[in-house]
N, C-alpha and C positions, 0 to 999 in steps of 0.2 A: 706624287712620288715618282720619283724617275727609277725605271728598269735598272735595278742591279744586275740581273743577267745579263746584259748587254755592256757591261763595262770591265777594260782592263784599266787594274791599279798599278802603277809604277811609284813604290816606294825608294824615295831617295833623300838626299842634303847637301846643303852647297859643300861643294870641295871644300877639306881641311887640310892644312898641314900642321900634324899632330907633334911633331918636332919643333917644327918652326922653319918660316923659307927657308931660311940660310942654313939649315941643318942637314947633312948626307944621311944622316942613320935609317931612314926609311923616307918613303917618297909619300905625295898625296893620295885621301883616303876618300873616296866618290866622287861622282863624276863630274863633269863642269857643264854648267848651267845649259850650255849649246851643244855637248852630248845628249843631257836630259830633252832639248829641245828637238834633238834630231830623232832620237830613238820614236819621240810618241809623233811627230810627223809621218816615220816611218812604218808605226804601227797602225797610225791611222789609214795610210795609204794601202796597207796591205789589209784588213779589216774594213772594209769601208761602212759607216752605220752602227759603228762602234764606238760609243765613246773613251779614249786615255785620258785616266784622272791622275794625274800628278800630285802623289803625297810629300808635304816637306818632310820630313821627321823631327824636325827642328822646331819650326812651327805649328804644324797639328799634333796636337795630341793621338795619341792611337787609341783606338778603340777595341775592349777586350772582343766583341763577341763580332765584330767584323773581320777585326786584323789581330785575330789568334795566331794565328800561320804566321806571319811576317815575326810578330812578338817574338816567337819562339826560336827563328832563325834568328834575329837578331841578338838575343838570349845568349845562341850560341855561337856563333861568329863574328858578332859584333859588326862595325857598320864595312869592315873589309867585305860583307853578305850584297852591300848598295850596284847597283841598284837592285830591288826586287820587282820582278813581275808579277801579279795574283790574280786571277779570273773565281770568282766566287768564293772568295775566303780562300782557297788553294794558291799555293806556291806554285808557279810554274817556271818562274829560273831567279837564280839565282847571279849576283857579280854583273859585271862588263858583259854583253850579249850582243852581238851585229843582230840587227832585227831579219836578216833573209834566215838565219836558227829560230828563231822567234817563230815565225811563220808558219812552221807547217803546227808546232805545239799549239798554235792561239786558233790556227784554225780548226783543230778537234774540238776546243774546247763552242766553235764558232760555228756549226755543220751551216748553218742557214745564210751564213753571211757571206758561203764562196762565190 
């Protein structure tokens, strides 16, 4: 069984346009694939010995008793919440995040991996 303490979850889903491209009324909703892939390079690099696990939301199913926290933010704010960050079932951000903010919250959660 692989250490859950040692991993951040980044909940996310491929970019939608909930209008449609050619629609002005509102823009797209989550980030693009090469945001998703920047962010958890980024976190890797600033966590080193930490695994980023990439949740689709699209294709995994969520899990009550892991991903209560996420469930409930997305409950509430729907996927305008994507991407989400979690360190042990905990919420740690919420939306678009530059991973240098990210940083110093993942390292509290991280005392041993500075």
């Amino acid at each position: 069984m692989k250490d859950e303490s040692r991993r951040i979850r980044v909940y996310s889903m491929p970019q939608e346009m909930p209008c449609g491209p050619a629609s002005s009324c509102c823009g797209p909703i989550g980030p693009t694939e090469e945001e998703i892939a920047q962010l958890r390079s980024a976190l890797e690099q600033i966590l080193p010995g930490i695994q980023v696990e990439v949740i689709n939301i699209r294709q995994e199913k969520l899990r009550v008793q892991r991903d209560v926290a996420v469930l409930k933010v997305l409950q509430m704010i729907g996927p305008m919440a994507l991407p989400v960050v979690a360190v042990n079932g905990e919420v740690v951000s919420i939306g678009p995040t530059e991973p240098d903010q990210l940083g110093p919250l993942l390292r509290a959660k991280f005392p041993s991996a500075r």
